[in-house]
N, C-alpha and C positions, 0 to 999 in steps of 0.2 A: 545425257541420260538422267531419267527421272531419280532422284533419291525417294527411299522405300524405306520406314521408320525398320528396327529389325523386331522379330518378331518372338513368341514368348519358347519359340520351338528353336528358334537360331540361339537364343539365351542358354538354354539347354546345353546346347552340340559346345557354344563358346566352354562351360562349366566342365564339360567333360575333358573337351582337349586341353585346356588350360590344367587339370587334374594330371595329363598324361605329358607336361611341362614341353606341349609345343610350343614355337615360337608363334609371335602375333601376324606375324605374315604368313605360315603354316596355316593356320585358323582364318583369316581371310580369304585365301585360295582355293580352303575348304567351302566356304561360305558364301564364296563368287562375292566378296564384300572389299572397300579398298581398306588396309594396315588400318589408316588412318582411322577408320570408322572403330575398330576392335581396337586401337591402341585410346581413343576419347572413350567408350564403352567400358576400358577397365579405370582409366582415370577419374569416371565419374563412381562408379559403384567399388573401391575398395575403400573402407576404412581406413582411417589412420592408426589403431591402435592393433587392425591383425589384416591380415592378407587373405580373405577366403571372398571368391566373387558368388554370389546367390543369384540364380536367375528370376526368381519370382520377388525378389526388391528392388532389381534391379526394371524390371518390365513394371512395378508397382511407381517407385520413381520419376520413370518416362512418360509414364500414362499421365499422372500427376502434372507434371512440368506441362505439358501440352494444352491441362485444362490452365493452365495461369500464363500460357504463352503469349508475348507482347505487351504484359501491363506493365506499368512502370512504376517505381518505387515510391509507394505515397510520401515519405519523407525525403524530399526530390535534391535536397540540396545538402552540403556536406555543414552549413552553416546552421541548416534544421539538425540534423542528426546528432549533431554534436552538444546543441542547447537540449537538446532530449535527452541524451544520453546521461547531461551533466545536473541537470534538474530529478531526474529519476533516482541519479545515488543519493539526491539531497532529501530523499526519501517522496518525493511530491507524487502527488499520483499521476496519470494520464492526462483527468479530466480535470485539475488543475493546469499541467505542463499546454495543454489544451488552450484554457482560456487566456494564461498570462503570456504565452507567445503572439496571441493576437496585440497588446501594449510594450510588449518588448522588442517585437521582433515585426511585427503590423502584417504577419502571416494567418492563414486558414490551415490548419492543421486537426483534423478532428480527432477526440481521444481512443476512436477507434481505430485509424489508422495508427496511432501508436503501440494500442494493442495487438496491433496486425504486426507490426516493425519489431515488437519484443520477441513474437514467437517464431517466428520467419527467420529468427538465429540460430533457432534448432532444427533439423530436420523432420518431416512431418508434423508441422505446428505442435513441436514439444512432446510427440511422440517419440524422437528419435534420439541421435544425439546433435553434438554440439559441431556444426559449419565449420569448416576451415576459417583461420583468420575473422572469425565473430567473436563476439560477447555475449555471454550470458546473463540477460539483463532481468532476468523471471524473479534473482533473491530481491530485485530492489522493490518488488511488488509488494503492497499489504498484507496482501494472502498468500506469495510467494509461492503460488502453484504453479508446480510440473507442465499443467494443461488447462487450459481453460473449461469451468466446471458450472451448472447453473448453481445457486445456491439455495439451500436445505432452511428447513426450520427449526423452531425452539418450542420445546412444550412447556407447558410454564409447571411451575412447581408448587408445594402446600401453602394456603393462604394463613397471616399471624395479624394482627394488631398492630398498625404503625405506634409509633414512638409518638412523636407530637400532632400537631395540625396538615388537614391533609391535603395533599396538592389539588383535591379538588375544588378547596376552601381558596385557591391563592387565586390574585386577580386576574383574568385575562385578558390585560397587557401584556402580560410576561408572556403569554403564551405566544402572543403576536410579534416579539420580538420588535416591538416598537420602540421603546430606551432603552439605555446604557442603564445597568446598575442591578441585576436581573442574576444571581450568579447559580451554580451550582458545584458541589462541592462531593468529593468520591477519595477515596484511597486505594493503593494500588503497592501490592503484599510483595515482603520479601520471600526470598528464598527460607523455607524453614519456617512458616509464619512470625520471619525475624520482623521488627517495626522496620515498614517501607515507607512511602511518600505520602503526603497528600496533595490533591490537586484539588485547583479553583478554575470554573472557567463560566468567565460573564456570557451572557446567553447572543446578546445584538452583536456585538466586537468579535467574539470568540477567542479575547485574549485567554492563556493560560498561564497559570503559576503552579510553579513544583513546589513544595518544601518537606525536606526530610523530617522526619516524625522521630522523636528520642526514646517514645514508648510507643505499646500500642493502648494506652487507657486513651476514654475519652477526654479527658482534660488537655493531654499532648496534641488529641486533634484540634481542639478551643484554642489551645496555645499558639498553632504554627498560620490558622488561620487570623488568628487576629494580629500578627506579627507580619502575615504576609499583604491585609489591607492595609495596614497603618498608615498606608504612605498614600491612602486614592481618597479622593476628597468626600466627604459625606454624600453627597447628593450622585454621586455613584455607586451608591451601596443600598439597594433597597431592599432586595430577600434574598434571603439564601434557600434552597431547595437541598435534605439529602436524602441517602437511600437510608435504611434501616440497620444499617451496619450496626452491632456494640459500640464502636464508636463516635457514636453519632449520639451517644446515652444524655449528655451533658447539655443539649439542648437549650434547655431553659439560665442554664449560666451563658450561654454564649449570645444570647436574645440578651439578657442584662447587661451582658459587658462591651458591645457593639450596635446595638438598636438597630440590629438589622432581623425584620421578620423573619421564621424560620418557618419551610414549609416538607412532605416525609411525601414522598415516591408510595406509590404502594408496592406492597413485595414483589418482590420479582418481575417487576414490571421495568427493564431496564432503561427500554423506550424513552420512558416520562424525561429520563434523561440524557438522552439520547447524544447531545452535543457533549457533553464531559467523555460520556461512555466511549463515543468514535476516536476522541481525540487522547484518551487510554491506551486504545489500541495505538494509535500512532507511536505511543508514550514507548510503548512495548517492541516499536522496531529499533530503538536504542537501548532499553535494556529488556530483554525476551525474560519470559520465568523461567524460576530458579537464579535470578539476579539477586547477590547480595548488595543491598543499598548503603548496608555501613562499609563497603568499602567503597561507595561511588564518592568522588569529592564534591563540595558544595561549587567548585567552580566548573564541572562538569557537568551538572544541571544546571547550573544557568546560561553553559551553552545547549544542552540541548531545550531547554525551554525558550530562549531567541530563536533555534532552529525551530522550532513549531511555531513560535508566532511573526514568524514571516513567511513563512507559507500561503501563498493563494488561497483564496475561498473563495467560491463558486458564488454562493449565495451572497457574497460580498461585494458582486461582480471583480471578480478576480485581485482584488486590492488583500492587503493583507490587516488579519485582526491588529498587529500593529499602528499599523497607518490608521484606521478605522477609529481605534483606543487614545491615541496620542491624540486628535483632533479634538476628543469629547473632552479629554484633561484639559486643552488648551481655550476649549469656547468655555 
């Protein structure tokens, strides 16, 4: 005998008698259907958290399943899955986990099939709730969304007077990301506008450095920056680029005390620096706002500052600013 999907009216008749707590073979008899089909029927559409069967999610479901029927799971082996799974809490993205499985692992994996892989844990790609026996792997995403959304834009806001010399003055080398020594520099607030960090990140390597701030005047920013190159050899220090923060006020003492050009973003233009600013964000999947930084310890950032600069970079061909940085110190 031919099998006949059931239909959105058998769904129906199931929801009634199952209300009037007939038995499942009752309801198949009823249905001219075998147990077997009405006992898989409730198995797929109850909930784990309440007992109530809906005919129109459950015929929403079926319908569904049928258009994805026979494909097979782009992360095909449990040895992919698991390097995915374990590079995603390491906060890495897709399109990283992406490239660097092709050198670790000498697999094709594209990051859209991993995108496909994160929301295929929830029912209704993230519509719904959470699969039996899955993971919800959506918090380890940058934007840590529910569902996948196109993205919006940014109006810019009142234009002011940069501080010093303007990024349209700096050379375009830097633009081109052709040497090492190219940096850009940004801070990143505490909870309470208490004094939080600042960050340094060379433009070609994309190393970055944390260092906690003891105030927030601009001399503390002078301070933690030239504590934090001390240690990279001159001819890797050639400008520095910032935004227009107050912070930033001290300029001209910091051009004195480190001979390294200083160059000013125009307002609101976050773009200009576009590479600090993304890896901010990164900054901020270890500690979100409203993070107080005087209680983070200095040996906590400098794990998670090794945890950012061993991260893949795309544009790096998936090598890490690490590796990249360590080479230019060593030639």
């Amino acid at each position: 005998m031919k099998y006949k999907h059931l239909r959105i009216e058998e769904r129906e008749k199931i929801q009634e008698l199952f209300w009037q707590k007939k038995s499942i073979r009752y309801i198949a008899n009823v249905l001219n259907r075998s147990p077997s089909s009405i006992s898989r029927e409730f198995n797929r559409n109850f909930p784990d958290e309440r007992k109530i069967y809906t005919p129109r999610l459950a015929n929403e479901r079926a319908l569904f399943k049928r258009t994805s029927r026979g494909r097979i799971d782009r992360l095909k082996t449990k040895e992919i899955r698991r390097y995915v799974i374990k590079h995603l809490k390491e906060r890495w993205s897709p399109e990283q986990i992406s490239g660097r499985i092709k050198i670790d692992l000498k697999q094709n994996i594209s990051h859209e099939a991993i995108y496909q892989f994160i929301y295929k844990q929830i029912h209704r790609d993230g519509y719904g709730y959470l699969k039996l026996h899955h993971e919800d792997l959506r918090m380890y995403l940058r934007r840590k969304q529910n569902r996948r959304q196109k993205k919006g834009t940014r109006k810019c806001q009142r234009i002011f007077k940069p501080y010093g010399v303007s990024i349209d003055e700096r050379p375009k080398i830097v633009e081109e990301r052709k040497r090492i020594g190219d940096w850009e520099s940004d801070s990143v607030e505490s909870i309470n506008h208490k004094p939080g960090v600042n960050t340094l990140l060379e433009r070609k390597s994309g190393i970055y450095f944390i260092t906690k701030l003891k105030n927030k005047t601009s001399l503390a920013t002078v301070f933690a920056i030239q504590q934090k190159l001390k240690q990279i050899p001159e001819k890797l220090k050639r400008t520095m680029t910032f935004d227009n923060g107050p912070e930033n006020r001290d300029w001209k003492l910091f051009e004195e005390t480190t001979s390294i050009k200083s160059y000013f973003a125009h307002p609101y233009h976050s773009w200009e620096r576009g590479s600090n600013e993304n890896t901010n964000g990164l900054l901020r999947d270890y500690f979100p706002k409203k993070t107080d930084f005087s209680t983070i310890s200095e040996e906590t950032i400098l794990k998670v500052e090794y945890s950012l600069n061993t991260r893949p970079r795309k544009r790096l061909g998936f090598k890490t600013p690490l590796e990249i940085f360590s080479v230019a110190l060593q030639s």
